[in-house]
Residue frames as qw, qx, qy, qz and C-alpha x, y, z in Angstrom:
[[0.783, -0.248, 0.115, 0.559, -34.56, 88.17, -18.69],
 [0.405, 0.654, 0.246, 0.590, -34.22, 91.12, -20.94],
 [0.020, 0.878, -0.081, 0.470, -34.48, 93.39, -18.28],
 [0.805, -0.548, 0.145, 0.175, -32.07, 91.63, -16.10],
 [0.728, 0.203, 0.217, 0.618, -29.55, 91.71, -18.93],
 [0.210, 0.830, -0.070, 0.511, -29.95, 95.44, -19.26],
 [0.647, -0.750, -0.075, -0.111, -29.33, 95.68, -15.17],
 [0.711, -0.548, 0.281, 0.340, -26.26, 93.77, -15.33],
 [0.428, 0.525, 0.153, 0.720, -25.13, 95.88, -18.71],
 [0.229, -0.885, -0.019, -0.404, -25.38, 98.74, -16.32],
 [0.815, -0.542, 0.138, 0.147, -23.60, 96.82, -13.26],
 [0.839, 0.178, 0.307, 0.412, -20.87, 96.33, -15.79],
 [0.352, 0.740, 0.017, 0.572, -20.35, 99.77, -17.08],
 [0.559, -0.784, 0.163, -0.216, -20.26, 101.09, -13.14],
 [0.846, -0.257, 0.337, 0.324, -16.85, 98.18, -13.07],
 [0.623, 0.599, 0.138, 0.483, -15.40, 99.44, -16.08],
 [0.004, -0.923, 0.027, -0.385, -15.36, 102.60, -14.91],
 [0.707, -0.670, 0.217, -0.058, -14.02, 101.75, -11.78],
 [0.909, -0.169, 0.190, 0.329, -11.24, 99.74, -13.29],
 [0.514, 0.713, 0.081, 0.471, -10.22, 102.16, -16.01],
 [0.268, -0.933, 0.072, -0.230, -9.50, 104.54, -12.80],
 [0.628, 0.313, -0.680, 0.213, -7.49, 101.83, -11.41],
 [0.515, -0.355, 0.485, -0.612, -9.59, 100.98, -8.60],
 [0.171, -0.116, 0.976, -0.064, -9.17, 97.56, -7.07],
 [0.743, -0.245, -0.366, -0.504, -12.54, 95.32, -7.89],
 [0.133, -0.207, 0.870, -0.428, -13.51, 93.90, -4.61],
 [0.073, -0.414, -0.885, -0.202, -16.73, 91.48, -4.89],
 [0.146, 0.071, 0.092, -0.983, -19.77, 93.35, -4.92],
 [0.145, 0.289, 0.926, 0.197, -23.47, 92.73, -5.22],
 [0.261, 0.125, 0.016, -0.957, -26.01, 95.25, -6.42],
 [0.076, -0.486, -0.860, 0.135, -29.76, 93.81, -5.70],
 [0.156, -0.129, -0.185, -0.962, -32.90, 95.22, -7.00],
 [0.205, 0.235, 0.907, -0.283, -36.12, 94.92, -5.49],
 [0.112, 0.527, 0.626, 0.564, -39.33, 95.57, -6.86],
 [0.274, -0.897, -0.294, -0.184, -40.26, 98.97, -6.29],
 [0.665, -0.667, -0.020, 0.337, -37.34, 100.01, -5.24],
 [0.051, -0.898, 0.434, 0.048, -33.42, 101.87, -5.77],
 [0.833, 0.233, -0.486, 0.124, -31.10, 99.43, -6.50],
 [0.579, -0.781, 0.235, -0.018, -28.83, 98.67, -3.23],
 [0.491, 0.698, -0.483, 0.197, -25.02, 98.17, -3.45],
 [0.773, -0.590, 0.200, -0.122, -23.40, 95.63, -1.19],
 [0.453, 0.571, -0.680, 0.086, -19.62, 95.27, -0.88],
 [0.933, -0.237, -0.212, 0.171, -17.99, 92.16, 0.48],
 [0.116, -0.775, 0.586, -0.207, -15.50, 93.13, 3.11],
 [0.998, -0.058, 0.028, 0.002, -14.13, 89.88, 3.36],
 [0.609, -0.610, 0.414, 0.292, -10.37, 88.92, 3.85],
 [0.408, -0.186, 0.705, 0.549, -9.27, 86.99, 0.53],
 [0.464, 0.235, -0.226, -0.824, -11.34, 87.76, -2.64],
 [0.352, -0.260, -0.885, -0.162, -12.64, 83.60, -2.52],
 [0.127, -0.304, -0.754, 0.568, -14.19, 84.41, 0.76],
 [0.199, 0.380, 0.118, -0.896, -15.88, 87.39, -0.78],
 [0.400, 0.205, -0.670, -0.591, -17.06, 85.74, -3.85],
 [0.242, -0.202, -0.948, 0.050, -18.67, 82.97, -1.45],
 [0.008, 0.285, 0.436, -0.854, -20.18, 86.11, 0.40],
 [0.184, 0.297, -0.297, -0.889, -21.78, 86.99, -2.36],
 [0.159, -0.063, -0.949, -0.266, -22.63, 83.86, -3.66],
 [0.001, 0.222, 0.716, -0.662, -24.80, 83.85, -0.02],
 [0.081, 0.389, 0.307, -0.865, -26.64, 86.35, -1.16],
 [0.385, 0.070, -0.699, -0.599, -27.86, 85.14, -4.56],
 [0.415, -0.177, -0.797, -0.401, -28.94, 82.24, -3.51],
 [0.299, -0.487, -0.728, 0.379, -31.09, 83.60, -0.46],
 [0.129, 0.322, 0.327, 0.879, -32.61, 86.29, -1.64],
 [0.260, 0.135, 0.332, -0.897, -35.39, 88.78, 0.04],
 [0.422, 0.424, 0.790, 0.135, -38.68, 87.53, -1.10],
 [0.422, 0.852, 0.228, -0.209, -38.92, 91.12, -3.01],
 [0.154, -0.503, 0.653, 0.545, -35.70, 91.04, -4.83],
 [0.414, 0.751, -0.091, -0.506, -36.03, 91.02, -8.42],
 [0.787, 0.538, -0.197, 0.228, -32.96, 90.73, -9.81],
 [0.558, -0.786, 0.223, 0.145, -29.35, 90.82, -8.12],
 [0.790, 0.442, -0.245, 0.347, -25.73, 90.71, -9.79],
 [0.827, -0.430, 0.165, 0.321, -22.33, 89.46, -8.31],
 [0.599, 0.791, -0.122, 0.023, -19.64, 91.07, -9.63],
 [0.656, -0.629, 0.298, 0.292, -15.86, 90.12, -8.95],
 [0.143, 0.767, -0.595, -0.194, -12.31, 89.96, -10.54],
 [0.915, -0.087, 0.384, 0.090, -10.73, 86.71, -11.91],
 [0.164, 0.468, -0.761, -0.417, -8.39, 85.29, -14.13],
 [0.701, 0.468, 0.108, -0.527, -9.51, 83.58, -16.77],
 [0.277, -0.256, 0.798, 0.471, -7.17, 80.54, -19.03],
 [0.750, 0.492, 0.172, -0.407, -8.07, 80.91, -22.07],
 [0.868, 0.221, 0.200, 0.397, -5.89, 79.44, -25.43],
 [0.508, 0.710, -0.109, 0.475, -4.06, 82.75, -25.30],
 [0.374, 0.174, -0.607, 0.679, -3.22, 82.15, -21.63],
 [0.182, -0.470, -0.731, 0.459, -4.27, 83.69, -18.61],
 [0.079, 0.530, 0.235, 0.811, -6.81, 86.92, -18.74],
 [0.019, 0.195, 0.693, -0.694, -7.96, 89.00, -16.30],
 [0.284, -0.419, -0.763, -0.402, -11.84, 88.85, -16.39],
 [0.347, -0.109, 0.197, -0.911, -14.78, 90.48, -14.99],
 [0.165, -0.291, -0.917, -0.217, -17.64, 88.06, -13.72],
 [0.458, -0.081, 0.111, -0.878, -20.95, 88.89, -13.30],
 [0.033, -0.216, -0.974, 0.057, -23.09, 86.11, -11.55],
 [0.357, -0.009, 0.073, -0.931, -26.83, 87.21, -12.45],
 [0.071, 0.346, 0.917, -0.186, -29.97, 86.36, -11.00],
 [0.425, -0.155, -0.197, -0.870, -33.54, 86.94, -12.05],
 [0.171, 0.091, 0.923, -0.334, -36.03, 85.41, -9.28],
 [0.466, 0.250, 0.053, -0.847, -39.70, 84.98, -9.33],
 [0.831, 0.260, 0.419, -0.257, -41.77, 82.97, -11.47],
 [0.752, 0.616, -0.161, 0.171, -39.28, 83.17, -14.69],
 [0.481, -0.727, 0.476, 0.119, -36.16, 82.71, -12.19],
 [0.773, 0.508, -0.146, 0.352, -32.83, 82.27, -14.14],
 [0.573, -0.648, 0.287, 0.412, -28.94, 82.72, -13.91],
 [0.787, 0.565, -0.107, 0.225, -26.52, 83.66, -16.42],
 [0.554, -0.594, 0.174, 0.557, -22.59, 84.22, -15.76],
 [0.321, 0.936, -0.009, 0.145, -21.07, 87.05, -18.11],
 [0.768, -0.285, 0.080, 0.568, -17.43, 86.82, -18.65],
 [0.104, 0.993, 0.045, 0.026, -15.71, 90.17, -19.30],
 [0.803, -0.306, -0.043, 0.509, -12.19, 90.19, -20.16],
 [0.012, 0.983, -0.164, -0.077, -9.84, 93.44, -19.74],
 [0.525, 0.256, -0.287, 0.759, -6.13, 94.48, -20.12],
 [0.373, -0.869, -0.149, 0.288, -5.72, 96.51, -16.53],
 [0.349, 0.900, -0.108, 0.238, -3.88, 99.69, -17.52],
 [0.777, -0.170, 0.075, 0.601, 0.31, 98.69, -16.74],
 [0.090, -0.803, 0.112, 0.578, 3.35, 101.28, -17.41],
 [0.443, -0.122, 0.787, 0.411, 3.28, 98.91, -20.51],
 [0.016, 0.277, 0.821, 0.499, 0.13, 98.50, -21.43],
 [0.279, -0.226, -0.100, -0.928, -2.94, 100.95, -22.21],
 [0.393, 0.159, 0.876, -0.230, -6.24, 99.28, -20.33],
 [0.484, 0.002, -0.627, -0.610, -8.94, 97.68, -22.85],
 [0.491, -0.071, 0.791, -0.357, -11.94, 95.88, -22.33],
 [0.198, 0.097, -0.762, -0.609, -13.30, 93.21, -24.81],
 [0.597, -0.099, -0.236, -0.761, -16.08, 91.71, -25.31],
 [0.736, -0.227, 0.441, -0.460, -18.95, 89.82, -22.89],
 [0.390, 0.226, -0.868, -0.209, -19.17, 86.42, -23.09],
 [0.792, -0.344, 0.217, -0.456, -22.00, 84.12, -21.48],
 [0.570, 0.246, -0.768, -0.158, -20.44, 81.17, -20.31],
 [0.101, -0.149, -0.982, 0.057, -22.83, 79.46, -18.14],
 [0.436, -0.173, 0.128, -0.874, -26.31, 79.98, -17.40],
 [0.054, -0.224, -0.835, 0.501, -29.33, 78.22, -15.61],
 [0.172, 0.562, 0.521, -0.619, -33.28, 78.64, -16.08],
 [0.353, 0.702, -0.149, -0.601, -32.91, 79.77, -19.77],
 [0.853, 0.453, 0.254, 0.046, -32.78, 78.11, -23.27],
 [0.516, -0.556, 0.238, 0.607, -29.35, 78.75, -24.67],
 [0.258, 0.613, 0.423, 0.615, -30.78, 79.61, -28.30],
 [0.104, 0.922, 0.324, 0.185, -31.71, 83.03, -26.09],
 [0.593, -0.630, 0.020, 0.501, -28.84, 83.92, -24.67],
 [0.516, 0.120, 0.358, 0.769, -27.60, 86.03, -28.14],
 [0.092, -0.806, -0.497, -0.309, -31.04, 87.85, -27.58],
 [0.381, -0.872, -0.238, 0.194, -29.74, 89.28, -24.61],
 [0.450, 0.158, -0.015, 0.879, -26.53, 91.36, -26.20],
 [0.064, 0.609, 0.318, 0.724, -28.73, 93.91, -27.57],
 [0.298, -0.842, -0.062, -0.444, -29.95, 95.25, -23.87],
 [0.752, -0.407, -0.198, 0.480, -27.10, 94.48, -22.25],
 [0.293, -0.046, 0.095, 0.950, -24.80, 97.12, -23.92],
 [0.022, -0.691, -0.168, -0.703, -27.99, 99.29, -23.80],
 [0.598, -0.784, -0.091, 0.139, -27.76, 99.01, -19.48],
 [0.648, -0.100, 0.087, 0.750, -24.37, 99.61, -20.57],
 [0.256, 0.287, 0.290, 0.876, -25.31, 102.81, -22.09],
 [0.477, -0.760, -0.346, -0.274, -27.71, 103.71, -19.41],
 [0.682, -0.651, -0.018, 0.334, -24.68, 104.53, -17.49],
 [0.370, 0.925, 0.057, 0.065, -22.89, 107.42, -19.13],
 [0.367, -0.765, 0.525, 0.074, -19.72, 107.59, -17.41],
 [0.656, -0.216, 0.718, 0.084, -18.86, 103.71, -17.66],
 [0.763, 0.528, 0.372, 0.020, -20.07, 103.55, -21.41],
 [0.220, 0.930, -0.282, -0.081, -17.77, 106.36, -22.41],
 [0.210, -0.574, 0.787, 0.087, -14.67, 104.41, -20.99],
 [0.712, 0.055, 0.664, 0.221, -16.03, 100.83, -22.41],
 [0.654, 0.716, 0.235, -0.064, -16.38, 102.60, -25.56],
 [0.146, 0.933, -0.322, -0.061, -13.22, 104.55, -25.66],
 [0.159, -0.683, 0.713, -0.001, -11.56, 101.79, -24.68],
 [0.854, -0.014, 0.491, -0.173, -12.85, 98.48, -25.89],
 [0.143, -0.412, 0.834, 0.338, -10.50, 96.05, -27.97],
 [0.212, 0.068, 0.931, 0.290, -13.08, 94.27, -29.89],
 [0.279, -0.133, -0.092, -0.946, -16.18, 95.57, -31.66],
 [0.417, -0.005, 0.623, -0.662, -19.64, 94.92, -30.42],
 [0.494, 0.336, 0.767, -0.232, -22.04, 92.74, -31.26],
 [0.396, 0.842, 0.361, -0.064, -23.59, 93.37, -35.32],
 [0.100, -0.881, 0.363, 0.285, -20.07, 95.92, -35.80],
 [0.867, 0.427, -0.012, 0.257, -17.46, 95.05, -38.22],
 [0.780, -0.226, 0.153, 0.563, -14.03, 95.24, -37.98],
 [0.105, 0.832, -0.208, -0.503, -12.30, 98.38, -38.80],
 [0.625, 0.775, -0.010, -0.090, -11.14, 98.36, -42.38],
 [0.652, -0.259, 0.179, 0.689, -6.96, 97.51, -42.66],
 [0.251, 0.934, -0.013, -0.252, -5.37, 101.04, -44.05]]
């Protein structure tokens, strides 16, 4: 799973980026085989549920050489400070050690109000995996995050909560 988590820490910076621009997030699924280029596959679909089922499709009927494969879409998110908008990332690792994890990602989209931020991941379900490891996998997520130069710059420049192991900035 380690190098599925870095995959979809990469998938993730590639959305950042994209939002920070203030391009829409339409569902998406980027699907690695072995031996291979990753492949990018947008859902052209009508409503973003329809796309998100599109997707879904595609997880759970995989080539028999796919790898690994993340879903990525837009949501809102209720949390106790209301609604958020949220990056998900449904990820698969197939094979003999076949797992899922879902990876919640919530942002501020950039308003004439408000500046955009994105905070920090959050697994909140997974499938196939012991949930004592699921803290293992920060550490190469935000390095696929940092395997993508573009998308790290903007989560970095712009992220509202520190990472993993980081402390809080100091009041002045």
């Amino acid at each position: 799973m380690i190098d599925t988590a870095h995959f979809a820490g990469f998938c993730a910076a590639h959305t950042v980026l994209g939002i920070a621009k203030g391009r829409p997030l339409s569902p998406f699924v980027v699907i690695l085989a072995y031996a291979s280029q990753p492949e990018i596959r947008r859902m052209e679909a009508e409503t973003l549920e329809d796309g998100v089922i599109e997707g879904l499709k595609i997880l759970d009927a995989p080539h028999a050489k796919t790898e690994r494969a993340v879903l990525v879409y837009d949501s809102i998110v209720t949390t106790e400070d209301g609604e958020k908008d949220t990056i998900l990332l449904d990820v698969r690792q197939y094979g003999k050690h076949a797992c899922a994890v879902t990876i919640a990602i919530p942002y501020q989209p950039k308003t004439e109000t408000k500046e955009f931020s994105v905070g920090k991941p959050e697994f909140v379900g997974f499938a196939g995996i012991q949930e004592d490891v699921l803290p293992t996998l920060f550490d190469p997520f935000f390095e696929g995050v940092e395997t993508h130069p573009d998308g790290a710059a903007v989560w970095n420049a712009h992220m509202d909560q520190p990472q993993e192991g980081e402390s809080e900035p100091e009041p002045s």
